[in-house]
Each structure stands twice: as C-alpha cells, then as structure tokens.
Kinemage of the C-alpha trace (Angstrom):
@kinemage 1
@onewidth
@group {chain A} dominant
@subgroup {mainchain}
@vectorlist {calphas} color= white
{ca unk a 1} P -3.938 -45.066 -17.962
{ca unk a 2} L -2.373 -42.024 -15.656
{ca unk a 3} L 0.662 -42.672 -17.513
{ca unk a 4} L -0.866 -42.184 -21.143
{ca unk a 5} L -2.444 -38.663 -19.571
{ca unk a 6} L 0.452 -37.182 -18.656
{ca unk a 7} L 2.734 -38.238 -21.792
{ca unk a 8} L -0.627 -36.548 -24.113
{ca unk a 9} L -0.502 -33.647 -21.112
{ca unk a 10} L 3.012 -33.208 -21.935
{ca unk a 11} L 3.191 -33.426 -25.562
{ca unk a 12} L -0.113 -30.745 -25.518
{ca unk a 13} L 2.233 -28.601 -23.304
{ca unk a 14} L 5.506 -28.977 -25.991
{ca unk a 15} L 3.000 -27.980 -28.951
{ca unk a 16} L 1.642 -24.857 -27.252
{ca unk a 17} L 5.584 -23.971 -26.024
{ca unk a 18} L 6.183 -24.346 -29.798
{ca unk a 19} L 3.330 -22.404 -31.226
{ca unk a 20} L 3.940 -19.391 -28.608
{ca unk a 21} L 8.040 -19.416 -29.504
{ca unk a 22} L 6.717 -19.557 -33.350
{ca unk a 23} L 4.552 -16.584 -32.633
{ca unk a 24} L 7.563 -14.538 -31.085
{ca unk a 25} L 9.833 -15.406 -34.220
{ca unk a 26} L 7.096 -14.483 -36.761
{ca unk a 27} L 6.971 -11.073 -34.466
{ca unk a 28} L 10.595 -10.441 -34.406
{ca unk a 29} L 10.864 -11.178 -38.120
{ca unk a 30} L 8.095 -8.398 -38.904
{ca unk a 31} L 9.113 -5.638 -36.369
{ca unk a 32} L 12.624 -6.069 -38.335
{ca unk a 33} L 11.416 -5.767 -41.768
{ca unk a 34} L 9.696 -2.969 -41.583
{ca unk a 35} L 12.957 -0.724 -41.585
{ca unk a 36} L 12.055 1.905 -39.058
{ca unk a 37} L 13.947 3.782 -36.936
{ca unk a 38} L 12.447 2.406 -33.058
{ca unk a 39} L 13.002 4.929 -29.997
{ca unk a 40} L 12.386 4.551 -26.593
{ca unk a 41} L 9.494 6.886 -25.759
{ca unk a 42} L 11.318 9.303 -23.724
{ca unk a 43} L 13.782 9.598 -26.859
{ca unk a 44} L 10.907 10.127 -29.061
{ca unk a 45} L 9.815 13.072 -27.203
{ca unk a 46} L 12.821 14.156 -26.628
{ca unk a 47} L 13.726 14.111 -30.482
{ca unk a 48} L 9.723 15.340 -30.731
{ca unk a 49} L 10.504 18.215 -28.948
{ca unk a 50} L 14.185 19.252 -30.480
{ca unk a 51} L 12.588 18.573 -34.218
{ca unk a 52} L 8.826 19.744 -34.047
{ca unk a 53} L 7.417 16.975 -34.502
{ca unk a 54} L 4.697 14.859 -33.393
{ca unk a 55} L 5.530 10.966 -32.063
{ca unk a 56} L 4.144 8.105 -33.534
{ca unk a 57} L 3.097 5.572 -30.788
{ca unk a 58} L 2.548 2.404 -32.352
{ca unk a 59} L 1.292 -0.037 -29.313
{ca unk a 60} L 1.948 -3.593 -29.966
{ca unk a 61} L 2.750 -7.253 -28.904
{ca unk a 62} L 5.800 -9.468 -30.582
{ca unk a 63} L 3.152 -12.433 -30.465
{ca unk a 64} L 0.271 -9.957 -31.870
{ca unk a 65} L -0.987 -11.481 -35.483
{ca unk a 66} L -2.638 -8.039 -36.064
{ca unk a 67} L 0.816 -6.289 -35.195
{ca unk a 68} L 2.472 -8.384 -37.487
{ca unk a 69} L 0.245 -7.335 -40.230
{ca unk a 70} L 0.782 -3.851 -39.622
{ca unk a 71} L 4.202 -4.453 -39.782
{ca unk a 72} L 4.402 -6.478 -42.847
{ca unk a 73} L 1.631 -4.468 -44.955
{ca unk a 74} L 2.052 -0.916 -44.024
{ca unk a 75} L 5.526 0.199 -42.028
{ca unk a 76} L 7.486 -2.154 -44.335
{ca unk a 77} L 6.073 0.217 -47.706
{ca unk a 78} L 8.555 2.895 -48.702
{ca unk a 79} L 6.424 5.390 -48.954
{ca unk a 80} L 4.727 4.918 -45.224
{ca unk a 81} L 8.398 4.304 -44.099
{ca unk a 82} L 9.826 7.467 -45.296
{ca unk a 83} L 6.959 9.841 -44.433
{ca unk a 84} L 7.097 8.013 -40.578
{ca unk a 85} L 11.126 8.701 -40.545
{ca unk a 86} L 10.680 12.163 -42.047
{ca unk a 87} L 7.741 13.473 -40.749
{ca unk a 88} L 7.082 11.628 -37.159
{ca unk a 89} L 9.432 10.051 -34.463
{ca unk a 90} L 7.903 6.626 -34.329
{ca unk a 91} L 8.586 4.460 -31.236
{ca unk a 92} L 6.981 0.844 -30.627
{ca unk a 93} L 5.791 0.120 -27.218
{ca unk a 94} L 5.629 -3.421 -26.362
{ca unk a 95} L 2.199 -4.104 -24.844
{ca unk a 96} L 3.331 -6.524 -22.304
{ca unk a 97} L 6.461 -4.255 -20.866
{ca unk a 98} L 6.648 -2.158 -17.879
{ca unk a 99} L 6.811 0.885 -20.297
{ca unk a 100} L 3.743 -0.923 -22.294
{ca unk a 101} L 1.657 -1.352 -18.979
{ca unk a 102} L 2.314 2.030 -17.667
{ca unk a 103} L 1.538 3.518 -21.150
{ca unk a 104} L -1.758 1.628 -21.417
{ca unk a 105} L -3.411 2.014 -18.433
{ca unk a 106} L -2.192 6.000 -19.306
{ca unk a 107} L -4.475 6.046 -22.222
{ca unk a 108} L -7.112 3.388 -21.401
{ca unk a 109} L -5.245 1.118 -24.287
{ca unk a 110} L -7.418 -2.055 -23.666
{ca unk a 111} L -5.415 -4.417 -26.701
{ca unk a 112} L -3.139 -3.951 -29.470
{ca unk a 113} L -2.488 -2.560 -31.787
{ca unk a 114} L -3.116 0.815 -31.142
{ca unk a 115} L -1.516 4.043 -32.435
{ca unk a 116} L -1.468 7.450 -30.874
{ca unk a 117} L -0.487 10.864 -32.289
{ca unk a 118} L 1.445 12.540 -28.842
{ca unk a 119} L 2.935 15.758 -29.101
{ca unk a 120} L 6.681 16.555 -27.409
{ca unk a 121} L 5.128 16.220 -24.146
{ca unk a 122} L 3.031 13.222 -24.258
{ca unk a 123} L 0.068 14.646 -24.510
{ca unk a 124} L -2.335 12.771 -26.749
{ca unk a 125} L -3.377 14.834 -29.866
{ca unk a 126} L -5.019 11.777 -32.041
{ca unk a 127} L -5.808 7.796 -32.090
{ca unk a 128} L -5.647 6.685 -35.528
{ca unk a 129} L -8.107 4.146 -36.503
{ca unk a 130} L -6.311 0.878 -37.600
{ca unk a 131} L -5.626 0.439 -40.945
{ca unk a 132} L -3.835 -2.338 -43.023
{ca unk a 133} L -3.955 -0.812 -46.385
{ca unk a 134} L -1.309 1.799 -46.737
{ca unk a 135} L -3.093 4.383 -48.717
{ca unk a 136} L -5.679 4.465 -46.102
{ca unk a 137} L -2.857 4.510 -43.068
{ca unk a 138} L -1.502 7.697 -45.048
{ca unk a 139} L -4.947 9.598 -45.324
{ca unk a 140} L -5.739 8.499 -41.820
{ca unk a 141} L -2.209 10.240 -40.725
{ca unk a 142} L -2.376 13.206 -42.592
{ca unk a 143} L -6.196 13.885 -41.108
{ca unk a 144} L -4.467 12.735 -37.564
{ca unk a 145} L -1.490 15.532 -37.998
{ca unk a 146} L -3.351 18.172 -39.568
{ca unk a 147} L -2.880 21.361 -37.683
C-alpha cells in the first residue's frame, strides 16, 4: 500500500511540475508577442526623463493567466502598441523579482496585474483600472495621462 502512495504522490508531483512549466511557456509566448519595447525601470525613467514622457509600469507574473490576457488582447494590437512605444516608455516588472518585490511593497501592489502611470522620477501620477478590451485600455490611458 505505502508503495502505491508514493508512486500516485509522485506522479501528482510530475503533473503539477508540468502544469507550472506550461504556465511559464504560455507566459513567455505572450510577453513576446506583444511586440513592445521592455526597459528596465531605471531605463524607463531615465528615457522618461530625457523624452518627457510618462512610464508605463505594467506589473505582472510569467505564470499570471490575467497577464497573459493583457498581453495577448491589448499590448499585442497595433494601435495600443504604437501609442505605448510613441507616447509612454513601457517597462514590465516581474511580480516575483527583487525589482517586482521592492516595487510592490513601494506602491502597496497586493497581485498582478497592475499598471501605474510614474512620471521621470517614479513618482506615481495614475493606476489604471484593468482593462482587456483595447478601446477601453486607450480611453482609460488617455484619462490616466491627461495633463
């Protein structure tokens, strides 16, 4: 009996490994297709600051399903894609990095996703309410970056 425990132990075990690695793949795949330009944060507000513009802080997790969907149904339109690369510097802060930890506890960022508007120097000028239609995203950013 022990012996039938630990084989279904271990095969529970492989299919959660699997699922988890299959979650970081799907991630990958979407952070990839949606075409933007990523920057560290300090290069964001570095290029912030040289180009007057606001950053972009898109906080998210590679194993995030929510991420993933912001990915694949908003950043990856042309139009959202151009206006962020014109308009913003985006940068993506993984949620379970240093940078990510020290970022969040920074703004009280309890889960992702979560998306600031930070001027040059970090300071926090907007959170934009999550959206996964891209028209919606858009009016939500231009309210967000109004002067």
């Amino acid at each position: 009996m022990p012996k039938k425990i630990l084989i279904a132990g271990a095969l529970f075990l492989l299919l959660i490994a699997g699922l988890v690695a299959s979650q970081f793949i799907l991630g990958r795949h979407a952070v990839a297709s949606t075409g933007l330009h990523h920057h560290s944060l300090e290069e964001a507000y570095r290029e912030a600051a040289a180009e007057s513009k606001y950053v972009l802080a898109d906080v998210s997790a590679i194993w995030c399903p929510n991420c993933r969907a912001l990915n694949k149904e908003v950043y990856a339109e042309d139009r959202i894609r151009q206006r962020l690369n014109n308009d913003f510097v985006y940068t993506r802060i993984e949620f379970g990095s240093v940078e990510g930890k020290r970022f969040r506890e920074h703004f009280d960022i309890q889960a992702p996703p979560a998306l600031l508007l930070l001027d040059a120097k970090g300071n926090l000028m907007h959170t934009l309410p999550i959206s996964y239609e891209p028209i919606e995203f858009l009016e939500n950013l231009d309210v967000a970056s109004a002067p």
